[in-house]
HTML snippet that shows the backbone in 3Dmol.js (N, CA, C, O; Angstrom):
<script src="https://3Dmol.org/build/3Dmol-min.js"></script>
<div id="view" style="width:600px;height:400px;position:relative"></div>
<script>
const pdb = `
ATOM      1  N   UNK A   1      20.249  16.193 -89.103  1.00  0.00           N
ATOM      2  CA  UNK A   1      19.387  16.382 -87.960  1.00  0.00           C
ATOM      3  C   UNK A   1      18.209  17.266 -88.375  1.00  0.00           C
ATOM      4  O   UNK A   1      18.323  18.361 -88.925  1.00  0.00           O
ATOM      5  N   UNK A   2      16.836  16.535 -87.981  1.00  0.00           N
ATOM      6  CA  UNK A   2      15.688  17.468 -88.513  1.00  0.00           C
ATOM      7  C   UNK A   2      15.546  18.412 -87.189  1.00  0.00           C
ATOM      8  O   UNK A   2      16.255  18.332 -86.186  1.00  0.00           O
ATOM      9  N   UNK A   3      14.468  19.325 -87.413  1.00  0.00           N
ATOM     10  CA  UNK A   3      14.082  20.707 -86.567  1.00  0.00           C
ATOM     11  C   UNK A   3      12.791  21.116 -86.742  1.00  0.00           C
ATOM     12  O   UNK A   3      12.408  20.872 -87.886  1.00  0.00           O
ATOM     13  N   UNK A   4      11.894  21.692 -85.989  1.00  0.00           N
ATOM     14  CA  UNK A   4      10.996  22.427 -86.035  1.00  0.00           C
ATOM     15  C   UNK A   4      11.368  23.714 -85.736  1.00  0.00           C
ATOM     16  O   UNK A   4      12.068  23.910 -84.742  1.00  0.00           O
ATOM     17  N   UNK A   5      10.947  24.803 -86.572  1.00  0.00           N
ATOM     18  CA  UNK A   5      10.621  25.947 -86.798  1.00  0.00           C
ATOM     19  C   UNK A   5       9.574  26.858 -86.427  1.00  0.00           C
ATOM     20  O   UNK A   5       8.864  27.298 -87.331  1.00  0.00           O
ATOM     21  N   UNK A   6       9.392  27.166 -85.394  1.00  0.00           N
ATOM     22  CA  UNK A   6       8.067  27.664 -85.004  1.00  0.00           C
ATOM     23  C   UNK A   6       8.060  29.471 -84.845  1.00  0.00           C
ATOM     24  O   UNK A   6       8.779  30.211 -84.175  1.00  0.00           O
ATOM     25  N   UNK A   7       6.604  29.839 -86.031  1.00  0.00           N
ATOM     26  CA  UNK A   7       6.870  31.534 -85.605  1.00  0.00           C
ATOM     27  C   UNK A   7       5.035  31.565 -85.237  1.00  0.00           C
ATOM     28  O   UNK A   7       4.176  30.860 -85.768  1.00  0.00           O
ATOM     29  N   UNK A   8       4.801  32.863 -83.924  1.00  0.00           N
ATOM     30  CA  UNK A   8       3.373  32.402 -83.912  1.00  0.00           C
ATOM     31  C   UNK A   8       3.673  34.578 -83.624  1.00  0.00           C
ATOM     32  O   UNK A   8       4.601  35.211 -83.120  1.00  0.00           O
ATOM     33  N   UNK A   9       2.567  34.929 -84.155  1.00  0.00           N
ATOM     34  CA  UNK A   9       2.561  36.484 -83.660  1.00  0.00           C
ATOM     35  C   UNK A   9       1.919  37.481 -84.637  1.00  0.00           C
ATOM     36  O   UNK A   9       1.925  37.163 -85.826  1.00  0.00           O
ATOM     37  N   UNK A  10       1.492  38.380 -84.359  1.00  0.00           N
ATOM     38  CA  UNK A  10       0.541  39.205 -85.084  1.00  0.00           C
ATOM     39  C   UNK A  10       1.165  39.286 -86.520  1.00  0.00           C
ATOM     40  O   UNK A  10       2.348  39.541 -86.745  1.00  0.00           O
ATOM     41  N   UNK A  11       0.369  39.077 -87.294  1.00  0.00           N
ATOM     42  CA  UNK A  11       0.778  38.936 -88.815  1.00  0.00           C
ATOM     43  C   UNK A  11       1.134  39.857 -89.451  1.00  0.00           C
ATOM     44  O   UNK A  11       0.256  40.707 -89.599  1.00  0.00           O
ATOM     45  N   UNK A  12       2.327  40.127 -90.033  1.00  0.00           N
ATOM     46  CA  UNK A  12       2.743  41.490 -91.233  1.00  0.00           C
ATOM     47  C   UNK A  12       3.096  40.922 -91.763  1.00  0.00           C
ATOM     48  O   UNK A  12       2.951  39.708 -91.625  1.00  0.00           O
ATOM     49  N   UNK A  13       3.871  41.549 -92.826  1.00  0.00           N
ATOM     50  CA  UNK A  13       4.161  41.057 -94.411  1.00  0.00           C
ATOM     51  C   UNK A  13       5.659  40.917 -94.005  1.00  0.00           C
ATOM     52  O   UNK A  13       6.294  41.585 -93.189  1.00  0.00           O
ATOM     53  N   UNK A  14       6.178  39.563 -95.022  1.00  0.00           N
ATOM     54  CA  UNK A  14       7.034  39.018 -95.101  1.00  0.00           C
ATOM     55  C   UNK A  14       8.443  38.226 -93.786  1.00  0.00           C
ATOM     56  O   UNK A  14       9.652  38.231 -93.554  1.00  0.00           O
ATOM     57  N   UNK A  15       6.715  37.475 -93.145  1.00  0.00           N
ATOM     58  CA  UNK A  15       7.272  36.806 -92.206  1.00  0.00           C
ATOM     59  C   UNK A  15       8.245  35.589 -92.740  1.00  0.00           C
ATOM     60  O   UNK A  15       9.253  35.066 -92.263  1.00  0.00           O
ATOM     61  N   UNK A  16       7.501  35.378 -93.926  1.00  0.00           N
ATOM     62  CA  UNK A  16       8.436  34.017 -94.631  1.00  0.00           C
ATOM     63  C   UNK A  16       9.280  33.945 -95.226  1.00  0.00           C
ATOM     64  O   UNK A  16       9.909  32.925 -95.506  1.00  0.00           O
ATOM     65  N   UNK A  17       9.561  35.497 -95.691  1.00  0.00           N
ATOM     66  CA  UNK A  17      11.016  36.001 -96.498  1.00  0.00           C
ATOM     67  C   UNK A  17      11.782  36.148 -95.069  1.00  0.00           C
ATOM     68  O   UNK A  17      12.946  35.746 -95.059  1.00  0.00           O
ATOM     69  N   UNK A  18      11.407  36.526 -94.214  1.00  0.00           N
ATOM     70  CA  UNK A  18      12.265  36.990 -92.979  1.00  0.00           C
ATOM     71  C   UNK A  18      13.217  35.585 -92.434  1.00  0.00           C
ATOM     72  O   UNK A  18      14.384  35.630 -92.044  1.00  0.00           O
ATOM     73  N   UNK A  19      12.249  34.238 -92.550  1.00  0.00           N
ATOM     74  CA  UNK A  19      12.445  33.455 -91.472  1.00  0.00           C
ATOM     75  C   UNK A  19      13.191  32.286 -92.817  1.00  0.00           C
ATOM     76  O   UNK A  19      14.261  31.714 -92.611  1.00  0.00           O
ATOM     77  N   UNK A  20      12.742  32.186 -93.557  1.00  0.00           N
ATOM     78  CA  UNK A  20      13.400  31.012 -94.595  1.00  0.00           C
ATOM     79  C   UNK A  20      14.436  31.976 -95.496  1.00  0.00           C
ATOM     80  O   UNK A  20      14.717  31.485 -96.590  1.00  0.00           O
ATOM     81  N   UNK A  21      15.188  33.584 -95.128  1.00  0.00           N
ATOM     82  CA  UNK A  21      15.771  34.123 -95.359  1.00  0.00           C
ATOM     83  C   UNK A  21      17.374  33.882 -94.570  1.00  0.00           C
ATOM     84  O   UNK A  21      18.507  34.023 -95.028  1.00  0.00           O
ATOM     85  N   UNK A  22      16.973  33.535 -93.435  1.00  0.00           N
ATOM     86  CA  UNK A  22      17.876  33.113 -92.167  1.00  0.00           C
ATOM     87  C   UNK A  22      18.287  31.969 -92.990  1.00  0.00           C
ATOM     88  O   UNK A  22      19.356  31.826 -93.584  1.00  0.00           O
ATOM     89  N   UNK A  23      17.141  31.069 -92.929  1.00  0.00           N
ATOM     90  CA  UNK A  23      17.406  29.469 -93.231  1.00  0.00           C
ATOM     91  C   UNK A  23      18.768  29.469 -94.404  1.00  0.00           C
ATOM     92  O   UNK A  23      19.901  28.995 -94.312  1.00  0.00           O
ATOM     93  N   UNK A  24      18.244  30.039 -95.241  1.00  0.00           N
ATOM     94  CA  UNK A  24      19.261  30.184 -96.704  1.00  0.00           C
ATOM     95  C   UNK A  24      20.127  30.753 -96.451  1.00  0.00           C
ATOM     96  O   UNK A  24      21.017  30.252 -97.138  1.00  0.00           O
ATOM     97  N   UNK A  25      20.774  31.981 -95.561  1.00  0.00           N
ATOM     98  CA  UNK A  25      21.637  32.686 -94.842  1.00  0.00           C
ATOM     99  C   UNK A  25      22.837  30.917 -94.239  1.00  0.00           C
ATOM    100  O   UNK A  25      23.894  30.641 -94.808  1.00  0.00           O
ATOM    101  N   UNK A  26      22.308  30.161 -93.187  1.00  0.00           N
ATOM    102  CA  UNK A  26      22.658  29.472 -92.482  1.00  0.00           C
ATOM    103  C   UNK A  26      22.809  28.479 -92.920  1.00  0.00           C
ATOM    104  O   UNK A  26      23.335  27.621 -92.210  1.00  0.00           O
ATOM    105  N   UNK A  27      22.327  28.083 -94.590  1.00  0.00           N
ATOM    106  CA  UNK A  27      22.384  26.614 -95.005  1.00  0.00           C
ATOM    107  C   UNK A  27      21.579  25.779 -94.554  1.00  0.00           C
ATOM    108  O   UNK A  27      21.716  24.588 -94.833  1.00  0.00           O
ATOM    109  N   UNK A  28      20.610  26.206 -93.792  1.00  0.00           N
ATOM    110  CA  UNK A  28      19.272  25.436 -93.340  1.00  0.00           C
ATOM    111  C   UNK A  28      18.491  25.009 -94.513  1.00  0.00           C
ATOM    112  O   UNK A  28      18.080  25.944 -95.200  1.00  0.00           O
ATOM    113  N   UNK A  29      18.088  23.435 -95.037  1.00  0.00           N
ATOM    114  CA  UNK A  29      17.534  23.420 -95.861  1.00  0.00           C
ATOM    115  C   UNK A  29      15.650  23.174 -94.900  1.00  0.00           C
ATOM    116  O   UNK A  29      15.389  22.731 -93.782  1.00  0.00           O
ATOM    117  N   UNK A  30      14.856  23.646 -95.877  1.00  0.00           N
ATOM    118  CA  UNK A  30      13.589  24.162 -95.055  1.00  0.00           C
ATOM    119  C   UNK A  30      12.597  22.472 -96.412  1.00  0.00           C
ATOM    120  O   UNK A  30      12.322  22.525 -97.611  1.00  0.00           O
ATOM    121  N   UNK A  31      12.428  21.493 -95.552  1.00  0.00           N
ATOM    122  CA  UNK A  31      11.926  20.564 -96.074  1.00  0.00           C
ATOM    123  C   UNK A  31      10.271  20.560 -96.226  1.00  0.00           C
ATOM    124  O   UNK A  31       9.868  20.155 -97.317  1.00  0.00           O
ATOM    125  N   UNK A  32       9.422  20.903 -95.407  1.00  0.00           N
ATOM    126  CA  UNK A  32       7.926  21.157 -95.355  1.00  0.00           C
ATOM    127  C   UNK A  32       7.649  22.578 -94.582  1.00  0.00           C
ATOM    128  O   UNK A  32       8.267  22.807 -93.543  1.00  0.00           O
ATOM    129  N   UNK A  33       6.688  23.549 -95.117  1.00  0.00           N
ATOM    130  CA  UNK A  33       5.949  24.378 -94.406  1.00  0.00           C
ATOM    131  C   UNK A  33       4.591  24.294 -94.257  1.00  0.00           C
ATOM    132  O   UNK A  33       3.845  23.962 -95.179  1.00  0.00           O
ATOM    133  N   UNK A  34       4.257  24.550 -93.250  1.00  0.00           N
ATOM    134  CA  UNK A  34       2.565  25.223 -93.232  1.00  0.00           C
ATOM    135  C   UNK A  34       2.352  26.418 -92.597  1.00  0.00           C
ATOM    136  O   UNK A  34       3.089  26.931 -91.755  1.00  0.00           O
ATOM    137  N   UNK A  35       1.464  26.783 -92.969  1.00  0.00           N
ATOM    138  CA  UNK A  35       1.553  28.368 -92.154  1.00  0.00           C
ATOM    139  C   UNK A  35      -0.299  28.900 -92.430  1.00  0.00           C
ATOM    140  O   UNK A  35      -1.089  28.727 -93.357  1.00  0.00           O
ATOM    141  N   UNK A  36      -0.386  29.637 -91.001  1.00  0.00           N
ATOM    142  CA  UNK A  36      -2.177  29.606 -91.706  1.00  0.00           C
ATOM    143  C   UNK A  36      -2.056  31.130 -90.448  1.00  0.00           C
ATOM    144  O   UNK A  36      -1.269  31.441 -89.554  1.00  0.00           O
ATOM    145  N   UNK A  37      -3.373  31.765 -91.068  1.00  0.00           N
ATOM    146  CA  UNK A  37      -3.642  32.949 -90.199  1.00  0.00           C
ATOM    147  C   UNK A  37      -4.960  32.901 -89.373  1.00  0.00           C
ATOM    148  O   UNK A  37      -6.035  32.770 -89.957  1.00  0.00           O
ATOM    149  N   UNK A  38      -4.884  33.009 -87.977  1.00  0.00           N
ATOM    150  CA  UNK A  38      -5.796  32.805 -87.684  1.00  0.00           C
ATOM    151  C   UNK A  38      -6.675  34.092 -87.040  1.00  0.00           C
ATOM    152  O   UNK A  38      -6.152  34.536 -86.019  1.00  0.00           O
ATOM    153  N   UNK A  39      -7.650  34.626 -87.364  1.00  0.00           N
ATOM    154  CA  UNK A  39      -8.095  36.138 -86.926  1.00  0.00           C
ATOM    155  C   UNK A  39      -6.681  37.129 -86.536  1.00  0.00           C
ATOM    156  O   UNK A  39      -6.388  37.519 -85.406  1.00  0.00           O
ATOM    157  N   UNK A  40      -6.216  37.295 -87.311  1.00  0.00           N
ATOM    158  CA  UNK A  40      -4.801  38.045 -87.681  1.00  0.00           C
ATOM    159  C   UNK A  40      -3.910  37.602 -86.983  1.00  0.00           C
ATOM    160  O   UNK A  40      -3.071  38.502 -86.958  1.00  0.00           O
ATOM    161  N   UNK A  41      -3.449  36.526 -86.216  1.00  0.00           N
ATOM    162  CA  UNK A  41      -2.593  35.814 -85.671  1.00  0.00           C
ATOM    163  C   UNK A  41      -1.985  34.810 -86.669  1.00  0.00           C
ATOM    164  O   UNK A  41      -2.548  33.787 -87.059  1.00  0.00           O
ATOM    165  N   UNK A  42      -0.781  35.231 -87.024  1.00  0.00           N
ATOM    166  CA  UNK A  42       0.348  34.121 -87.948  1.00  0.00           C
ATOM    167  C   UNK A  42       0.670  33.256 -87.656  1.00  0.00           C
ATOM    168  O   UNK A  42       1.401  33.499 -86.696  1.00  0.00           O
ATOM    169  N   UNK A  43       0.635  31.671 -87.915  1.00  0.00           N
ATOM    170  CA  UNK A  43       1.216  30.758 -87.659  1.00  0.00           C
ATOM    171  C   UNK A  43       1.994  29.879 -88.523  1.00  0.00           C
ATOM    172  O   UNK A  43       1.450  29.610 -89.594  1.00  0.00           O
ATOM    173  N   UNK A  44       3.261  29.318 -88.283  1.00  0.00           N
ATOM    174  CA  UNK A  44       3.699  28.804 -88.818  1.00  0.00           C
ATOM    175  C   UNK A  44       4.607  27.815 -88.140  1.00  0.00           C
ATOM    176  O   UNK A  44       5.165  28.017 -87.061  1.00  0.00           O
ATOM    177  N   UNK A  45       4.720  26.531 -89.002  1.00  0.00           N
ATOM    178  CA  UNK A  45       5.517  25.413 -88.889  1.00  0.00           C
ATOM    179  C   UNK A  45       6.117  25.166 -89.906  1.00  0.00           C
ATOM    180  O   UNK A  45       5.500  24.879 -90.932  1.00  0.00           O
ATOM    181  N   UNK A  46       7.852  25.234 -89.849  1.00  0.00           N
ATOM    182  CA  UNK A  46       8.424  24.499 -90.448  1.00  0.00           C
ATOM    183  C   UNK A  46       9.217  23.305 -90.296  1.00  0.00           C
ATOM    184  O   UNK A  46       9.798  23.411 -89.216  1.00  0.00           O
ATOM    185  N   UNK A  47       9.475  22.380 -90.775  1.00  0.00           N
ATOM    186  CA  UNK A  47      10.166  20.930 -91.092  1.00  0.00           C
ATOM    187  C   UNK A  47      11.846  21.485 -91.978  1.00  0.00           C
ATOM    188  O   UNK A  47      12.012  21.847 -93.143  1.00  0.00           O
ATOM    189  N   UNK A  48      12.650  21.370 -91.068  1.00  0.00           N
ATOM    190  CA  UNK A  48      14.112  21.647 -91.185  1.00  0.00           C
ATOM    191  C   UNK A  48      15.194  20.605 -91.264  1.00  0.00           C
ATOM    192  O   UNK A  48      15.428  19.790 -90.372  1.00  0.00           O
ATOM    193  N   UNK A  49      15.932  20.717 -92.584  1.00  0.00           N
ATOM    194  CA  UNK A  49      17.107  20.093 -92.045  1.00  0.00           C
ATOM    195  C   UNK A  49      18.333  20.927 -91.560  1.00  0.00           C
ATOM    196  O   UNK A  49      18.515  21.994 -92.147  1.00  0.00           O
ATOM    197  N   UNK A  50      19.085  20.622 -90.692  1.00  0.00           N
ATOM    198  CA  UNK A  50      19.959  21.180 -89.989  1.00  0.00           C
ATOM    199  C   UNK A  50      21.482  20.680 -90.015  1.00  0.00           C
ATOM    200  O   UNK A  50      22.453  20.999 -89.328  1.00  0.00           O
ATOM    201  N   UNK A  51      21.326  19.814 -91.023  1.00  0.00           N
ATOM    202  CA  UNK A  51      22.688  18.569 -90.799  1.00  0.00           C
ATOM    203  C   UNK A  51      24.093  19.614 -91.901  1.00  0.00           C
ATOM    204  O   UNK A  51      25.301  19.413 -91.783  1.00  0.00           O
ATOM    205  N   UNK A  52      23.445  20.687 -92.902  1.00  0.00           N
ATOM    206  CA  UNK A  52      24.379  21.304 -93.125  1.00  0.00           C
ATOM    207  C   UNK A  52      24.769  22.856 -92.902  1.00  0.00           C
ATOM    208  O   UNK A  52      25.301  23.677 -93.649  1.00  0.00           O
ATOM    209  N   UNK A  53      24.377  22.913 -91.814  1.00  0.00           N
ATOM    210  CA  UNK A  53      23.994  24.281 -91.090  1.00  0.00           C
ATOM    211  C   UNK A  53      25.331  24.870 -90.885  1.00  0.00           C
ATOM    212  O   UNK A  53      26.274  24.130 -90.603  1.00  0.00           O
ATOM    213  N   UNK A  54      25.507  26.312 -91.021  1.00  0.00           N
ATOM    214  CA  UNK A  54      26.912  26.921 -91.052  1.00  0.00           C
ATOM    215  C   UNK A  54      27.522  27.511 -89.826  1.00  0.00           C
ATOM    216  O   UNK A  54      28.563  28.163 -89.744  1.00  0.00           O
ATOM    217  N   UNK A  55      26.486  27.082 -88.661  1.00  0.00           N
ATOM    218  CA  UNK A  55      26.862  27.950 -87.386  1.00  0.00           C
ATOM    219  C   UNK A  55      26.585  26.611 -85.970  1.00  0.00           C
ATOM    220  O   UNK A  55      26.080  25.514 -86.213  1.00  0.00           O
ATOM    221  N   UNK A  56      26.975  26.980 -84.780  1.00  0.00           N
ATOM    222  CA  UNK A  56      26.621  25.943 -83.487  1.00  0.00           C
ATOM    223  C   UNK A  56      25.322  26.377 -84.029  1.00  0.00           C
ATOM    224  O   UNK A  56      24.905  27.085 -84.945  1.00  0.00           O
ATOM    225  N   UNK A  57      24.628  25.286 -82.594  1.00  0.00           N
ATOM    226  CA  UNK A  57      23.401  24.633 -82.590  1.00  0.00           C
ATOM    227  C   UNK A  57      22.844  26.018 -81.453  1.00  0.00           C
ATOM    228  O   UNK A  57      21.663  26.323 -81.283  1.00  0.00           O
ATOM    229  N   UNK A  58      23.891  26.608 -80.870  1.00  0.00           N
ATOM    230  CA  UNK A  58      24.079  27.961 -79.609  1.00  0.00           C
ATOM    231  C   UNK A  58      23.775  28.669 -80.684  1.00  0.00           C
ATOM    232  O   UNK A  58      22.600  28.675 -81.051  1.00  0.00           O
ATOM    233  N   UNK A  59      24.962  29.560 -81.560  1.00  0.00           N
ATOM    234  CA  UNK A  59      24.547  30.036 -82.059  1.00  0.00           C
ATOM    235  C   UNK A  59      23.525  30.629 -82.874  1.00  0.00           C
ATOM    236  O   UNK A  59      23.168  31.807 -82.899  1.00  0.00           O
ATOM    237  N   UNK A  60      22.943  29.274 -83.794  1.00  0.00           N
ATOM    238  CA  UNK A  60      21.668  29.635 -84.089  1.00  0.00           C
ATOM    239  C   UNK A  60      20.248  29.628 -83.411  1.00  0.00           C
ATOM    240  O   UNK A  60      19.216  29.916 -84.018  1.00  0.00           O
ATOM    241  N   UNK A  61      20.316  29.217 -81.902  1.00  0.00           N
ATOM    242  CA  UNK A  61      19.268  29.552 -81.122  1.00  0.00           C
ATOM    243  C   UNK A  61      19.018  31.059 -81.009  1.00  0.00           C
ATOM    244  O   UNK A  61      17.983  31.705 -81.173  1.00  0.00           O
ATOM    245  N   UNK A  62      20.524  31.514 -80.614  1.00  0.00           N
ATOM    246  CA  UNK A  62      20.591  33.150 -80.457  1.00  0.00           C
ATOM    247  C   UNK A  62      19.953  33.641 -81.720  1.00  0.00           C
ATOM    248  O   UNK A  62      18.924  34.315 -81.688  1.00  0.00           O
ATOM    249  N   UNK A  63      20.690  33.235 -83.074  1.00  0.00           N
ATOM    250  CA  UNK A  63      19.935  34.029 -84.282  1.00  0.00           C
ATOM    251  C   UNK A  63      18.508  33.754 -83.854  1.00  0.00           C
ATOM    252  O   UNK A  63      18.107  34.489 -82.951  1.00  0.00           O
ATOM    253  N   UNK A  64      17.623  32.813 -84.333  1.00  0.00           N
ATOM    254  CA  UNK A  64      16.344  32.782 -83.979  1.00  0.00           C
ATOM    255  C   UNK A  64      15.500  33.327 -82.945  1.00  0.00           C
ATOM    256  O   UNK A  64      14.347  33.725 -83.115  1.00  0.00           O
ATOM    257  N   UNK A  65      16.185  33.321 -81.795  1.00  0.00           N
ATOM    258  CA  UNK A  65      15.953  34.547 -80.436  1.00  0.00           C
ATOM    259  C   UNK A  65      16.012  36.111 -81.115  1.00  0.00           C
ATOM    260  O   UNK A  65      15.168  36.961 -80.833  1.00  0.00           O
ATOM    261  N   UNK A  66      17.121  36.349 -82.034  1.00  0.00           N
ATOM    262  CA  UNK A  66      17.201  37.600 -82.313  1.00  0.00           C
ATOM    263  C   UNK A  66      16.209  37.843 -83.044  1.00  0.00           C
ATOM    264  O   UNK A  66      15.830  39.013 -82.975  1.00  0.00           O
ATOM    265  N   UNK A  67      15.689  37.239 -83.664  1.00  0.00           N
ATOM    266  CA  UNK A  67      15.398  37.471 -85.290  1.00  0.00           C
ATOM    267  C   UNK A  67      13.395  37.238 -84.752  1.00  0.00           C
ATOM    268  O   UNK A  67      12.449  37.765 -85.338  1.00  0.00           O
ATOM    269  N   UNK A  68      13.325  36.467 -83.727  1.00  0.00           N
ATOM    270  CA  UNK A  68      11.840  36.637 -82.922  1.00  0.00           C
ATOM    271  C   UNK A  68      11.937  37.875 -82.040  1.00  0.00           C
ATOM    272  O   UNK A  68      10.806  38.361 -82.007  1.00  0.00           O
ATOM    273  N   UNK A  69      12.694  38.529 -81.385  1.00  0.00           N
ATOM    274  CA  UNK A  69      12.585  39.799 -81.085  1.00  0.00           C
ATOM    275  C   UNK A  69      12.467  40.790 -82.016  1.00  0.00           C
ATOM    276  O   UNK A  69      11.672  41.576 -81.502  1.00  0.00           O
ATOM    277  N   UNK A  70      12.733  41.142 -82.894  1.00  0.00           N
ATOM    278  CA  UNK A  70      13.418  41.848 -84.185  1.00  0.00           C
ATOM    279  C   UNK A  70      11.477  42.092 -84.990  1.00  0.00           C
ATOM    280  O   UNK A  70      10.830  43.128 -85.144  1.00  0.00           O
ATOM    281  N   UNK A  71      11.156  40.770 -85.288  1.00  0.00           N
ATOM    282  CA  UNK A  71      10.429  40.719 -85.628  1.00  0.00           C
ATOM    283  C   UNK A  71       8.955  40.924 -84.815  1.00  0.00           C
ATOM    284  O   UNK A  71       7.971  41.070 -85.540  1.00  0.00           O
ATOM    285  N   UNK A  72       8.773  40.941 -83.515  1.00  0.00           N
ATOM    286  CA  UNK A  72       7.829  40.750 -82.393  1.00  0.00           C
ATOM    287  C   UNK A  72       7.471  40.133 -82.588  1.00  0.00           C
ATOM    288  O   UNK A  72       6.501  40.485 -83.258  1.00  0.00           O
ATOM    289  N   UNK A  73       7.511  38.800 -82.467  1.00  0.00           N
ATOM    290  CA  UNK A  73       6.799  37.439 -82.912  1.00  0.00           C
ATOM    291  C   UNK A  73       7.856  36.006 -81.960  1.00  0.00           C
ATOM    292  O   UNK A  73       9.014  35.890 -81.558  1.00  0.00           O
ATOM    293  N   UNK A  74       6.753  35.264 -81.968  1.00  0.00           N
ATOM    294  CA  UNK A  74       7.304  34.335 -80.945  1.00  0.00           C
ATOM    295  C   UNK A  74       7.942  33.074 -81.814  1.00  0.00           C
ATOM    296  O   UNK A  74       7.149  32.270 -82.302  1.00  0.00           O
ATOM    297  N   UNK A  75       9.750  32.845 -82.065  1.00  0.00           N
ATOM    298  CA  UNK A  75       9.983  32.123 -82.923  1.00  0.00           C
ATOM    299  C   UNK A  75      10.686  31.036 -81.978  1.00  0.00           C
ATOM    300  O   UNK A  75      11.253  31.241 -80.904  1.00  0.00           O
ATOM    301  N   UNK A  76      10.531  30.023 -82.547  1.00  0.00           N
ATOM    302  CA  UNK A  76      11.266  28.735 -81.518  1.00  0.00           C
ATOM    303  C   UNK A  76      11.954  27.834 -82.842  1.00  0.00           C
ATOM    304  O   UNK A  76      11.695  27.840 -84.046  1.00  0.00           O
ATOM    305  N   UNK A  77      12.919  27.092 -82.044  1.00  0.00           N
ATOM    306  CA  UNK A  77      13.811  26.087 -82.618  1.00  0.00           C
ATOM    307  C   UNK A  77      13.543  25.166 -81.625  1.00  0.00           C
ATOM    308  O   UNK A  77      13.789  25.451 -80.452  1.00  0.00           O
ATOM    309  N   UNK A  78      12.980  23.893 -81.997  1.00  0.00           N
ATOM    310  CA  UNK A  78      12.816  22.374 -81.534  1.00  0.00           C
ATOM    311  C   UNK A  78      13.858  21.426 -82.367  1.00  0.00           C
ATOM    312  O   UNK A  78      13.628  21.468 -83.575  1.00  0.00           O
ATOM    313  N   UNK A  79      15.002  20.541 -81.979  1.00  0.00           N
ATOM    314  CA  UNK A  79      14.944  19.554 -82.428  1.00  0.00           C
ATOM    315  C   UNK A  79      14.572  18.637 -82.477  1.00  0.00           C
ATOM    316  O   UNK A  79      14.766  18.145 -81.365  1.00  0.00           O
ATOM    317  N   UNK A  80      13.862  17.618 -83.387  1.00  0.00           N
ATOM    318  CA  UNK A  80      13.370  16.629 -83.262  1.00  0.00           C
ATOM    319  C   UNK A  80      13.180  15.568 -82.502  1.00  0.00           C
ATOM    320  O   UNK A  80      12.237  14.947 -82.010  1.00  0.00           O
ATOM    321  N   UNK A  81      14.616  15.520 -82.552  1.00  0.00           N
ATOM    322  CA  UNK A  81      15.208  14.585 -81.462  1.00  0.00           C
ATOM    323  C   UNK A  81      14.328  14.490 -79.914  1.00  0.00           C
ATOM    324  O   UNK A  81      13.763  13.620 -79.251  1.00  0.00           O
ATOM    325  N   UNK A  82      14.599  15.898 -79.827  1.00  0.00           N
ATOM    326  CA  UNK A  82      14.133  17.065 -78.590  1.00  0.00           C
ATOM    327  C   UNK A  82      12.089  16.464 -78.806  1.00  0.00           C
ATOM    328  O   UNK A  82      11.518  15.839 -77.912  1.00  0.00           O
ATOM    329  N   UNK A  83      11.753  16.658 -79.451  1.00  0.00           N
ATOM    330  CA  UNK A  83       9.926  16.262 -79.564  1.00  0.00           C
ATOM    331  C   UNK A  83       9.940  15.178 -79.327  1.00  0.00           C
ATOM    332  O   UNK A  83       9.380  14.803 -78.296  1.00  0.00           O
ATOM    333  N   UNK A  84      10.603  14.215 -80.209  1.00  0.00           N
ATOM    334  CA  UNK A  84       9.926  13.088 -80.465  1.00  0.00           C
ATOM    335  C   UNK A  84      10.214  12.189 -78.621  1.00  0.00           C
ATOM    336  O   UNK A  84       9.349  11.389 -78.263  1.00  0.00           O
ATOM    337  N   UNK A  85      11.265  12.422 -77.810  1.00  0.00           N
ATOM    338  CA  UNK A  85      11.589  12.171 -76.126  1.00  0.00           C
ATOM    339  C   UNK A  85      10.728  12.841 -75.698  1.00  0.00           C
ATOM    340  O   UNK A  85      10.556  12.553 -74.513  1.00  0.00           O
ATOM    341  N   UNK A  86      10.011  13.677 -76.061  1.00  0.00           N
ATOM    342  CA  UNK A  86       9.126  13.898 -75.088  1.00  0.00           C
ATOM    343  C   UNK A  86       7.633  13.657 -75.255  1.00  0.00           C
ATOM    344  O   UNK A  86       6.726  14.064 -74.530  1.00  0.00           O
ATOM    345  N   UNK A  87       7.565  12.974 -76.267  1.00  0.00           N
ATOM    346  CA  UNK A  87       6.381  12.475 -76.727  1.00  0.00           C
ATOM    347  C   UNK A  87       6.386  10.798 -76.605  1.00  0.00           C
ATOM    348  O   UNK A  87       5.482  10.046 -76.967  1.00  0.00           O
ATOM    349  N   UNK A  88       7.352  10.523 -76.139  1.00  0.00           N
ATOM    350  CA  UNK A  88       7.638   9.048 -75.896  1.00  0.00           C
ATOM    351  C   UNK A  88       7.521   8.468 -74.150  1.00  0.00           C
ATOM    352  O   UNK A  88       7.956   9.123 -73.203  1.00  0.00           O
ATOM    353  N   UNK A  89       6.950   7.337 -74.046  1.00  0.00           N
ATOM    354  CA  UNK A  89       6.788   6.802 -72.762  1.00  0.00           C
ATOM    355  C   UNK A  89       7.923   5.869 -72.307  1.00  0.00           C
ATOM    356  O   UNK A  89       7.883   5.344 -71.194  1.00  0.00           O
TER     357      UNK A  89
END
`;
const viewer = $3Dmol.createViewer("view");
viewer.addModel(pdb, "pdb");
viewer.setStyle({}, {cartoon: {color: "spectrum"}});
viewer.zoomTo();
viewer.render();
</script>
């Protein structure tokens, strides 16, 4: 099962060790990134696989909830599945 990865929030150092630190923690393999700064606002998208992930689908919402508080930054988990229905007519 693929995923989007979303972190958006004032930029400091080592947002990407923080967040693809989890991933490797959880067995998340992290398939594409982009990430760009925009007038000191961080953005990033990642492309996830999730199919050998070591925790519920609950659980790791909470990590990612934690880990976007933790960090002050706004982090989301989309599944694909989850985009692509709502981008469909």
């Amino acid at each position: 099962m693929k995923a989007f990865i979303t972190v958006v929030g004032k930029d400091t150092v080592g947002v990407v060790a923080r967040v693809s630190g989890l991933c490797s923690e959880l067995s998340i393999n992290i398939e594409d990134i982009s990430q760009s700064i925009l007038q000191g606002m961080f953005a990033m998208i990642m492309l996830v696989d999730l199919s050998h992930c070591s925790v519920s689908h609950e659980e790791l919402r909470g990590r990612i909830d934690a880990l976007g508080r933790e960090m002050e930054m706004q982090v989301t988990l989309t599944r694909q599945e989850v985009f692509d229905a709502m981008h469909t007519i």
